[in-house]
N, C-alpha and C positions, 0 to 999 in steps of 0.2 A: 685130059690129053694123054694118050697112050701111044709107049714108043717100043720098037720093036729091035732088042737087044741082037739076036741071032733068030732069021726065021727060021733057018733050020732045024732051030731045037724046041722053036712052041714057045719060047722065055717074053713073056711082056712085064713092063716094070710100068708101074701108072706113075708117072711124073707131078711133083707137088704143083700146085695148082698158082698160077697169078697172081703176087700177095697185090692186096686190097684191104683200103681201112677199115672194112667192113667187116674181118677177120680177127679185130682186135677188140674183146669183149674188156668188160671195166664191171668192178662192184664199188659200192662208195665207200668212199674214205672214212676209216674207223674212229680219227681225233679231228674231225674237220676243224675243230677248234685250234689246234694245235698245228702248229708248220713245224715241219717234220721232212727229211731228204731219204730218198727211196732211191737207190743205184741197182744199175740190172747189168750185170757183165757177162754178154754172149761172144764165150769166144772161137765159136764155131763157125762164122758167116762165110757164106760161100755165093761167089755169082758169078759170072764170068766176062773177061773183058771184049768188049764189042768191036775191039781192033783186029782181036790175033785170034779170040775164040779158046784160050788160054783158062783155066780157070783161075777167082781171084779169090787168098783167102784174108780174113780179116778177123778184128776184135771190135766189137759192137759197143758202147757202155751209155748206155741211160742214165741220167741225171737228174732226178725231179722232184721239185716240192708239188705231192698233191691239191688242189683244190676239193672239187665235189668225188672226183673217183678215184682207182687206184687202176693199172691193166694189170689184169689176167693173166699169168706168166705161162701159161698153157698154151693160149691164145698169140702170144705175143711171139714164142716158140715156133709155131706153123705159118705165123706170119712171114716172118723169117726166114722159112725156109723155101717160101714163094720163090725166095733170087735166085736159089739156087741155076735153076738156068736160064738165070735173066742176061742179055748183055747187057750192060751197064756200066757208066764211069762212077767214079768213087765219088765225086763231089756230088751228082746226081742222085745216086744212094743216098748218101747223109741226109742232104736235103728232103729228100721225098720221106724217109724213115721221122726226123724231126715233124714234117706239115701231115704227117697221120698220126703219131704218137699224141700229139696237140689236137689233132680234128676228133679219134677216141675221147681221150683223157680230159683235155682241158686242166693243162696243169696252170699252177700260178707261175710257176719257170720249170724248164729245161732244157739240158742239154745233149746233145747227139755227137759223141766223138767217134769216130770209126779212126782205128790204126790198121796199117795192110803189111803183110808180108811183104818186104823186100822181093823185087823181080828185079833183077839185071842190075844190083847193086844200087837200086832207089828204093826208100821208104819213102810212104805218105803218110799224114796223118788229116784228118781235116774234121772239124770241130764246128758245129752248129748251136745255136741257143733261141731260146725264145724266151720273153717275159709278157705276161697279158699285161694288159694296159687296163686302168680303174679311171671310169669317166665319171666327174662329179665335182 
């Protein structure tokens, strides 16, 4: 998608692309034997609210005991920055960010907190988890 900053000076900026979980690469996990907790703290996330058109800033933090793989922090970076002009509500974030980190990864648990920048004298915070389930 390409968007057109001033036509009258020629300036295009290619805009980051639609994050998709398909974006989020994984190599395996190096102590599968071993449960071990891996935290990722993004605190750059950017998306915008689909009320006012506002941008929304936030701190991202992953929480997770690997199983078979680990994500790609590269991968997971460009992911990210998919929202950048997304509209989207905060708790819809969380939640979508949790059900791809999980659909990637396949961890044995994790968690999705996203805290926001105070706008108009309210903070959020909102907090997701997942635990696989072992049938047998």
């Amino acid at each position: 998608m390409v968007a057109t900053l001033k036509p009258d000076a020629g300036f295009r900026m290619e805009l980051t692309p639609t994050p998709s979980v398909d974006r989020l690469e994984t190599f395996p996990n190096p102590r599968p034997e071993r449960e071990f907790t891996i935290e990722i703290v993004c605190p750059e996330f950017t998306s915008v609210c689909p009320k006012t058109g506002q941008p929304d800033f936030g701190t991202i933090t992953f929480t997770y005991i690997p199983a078979g793989a680990c994500v790609e922090l590269k991968s997971l970076k460009e992911y990210l920055q998919g929202y950048r002009n997304q509209g989207i509500f905060y708790e819809h974030i969380t939640n979508r960010l949790l059900d791809d980190f999980v659909a990637a990864c396949k961890p044995a648990k994790c968690k999705v907190v996203s805290v926001w920048t105070p706008r108009g004298g309210i903070s959020t915070t909102v907090t997701c988890t997942y635990e696989a389930t072992t049938k047998g």
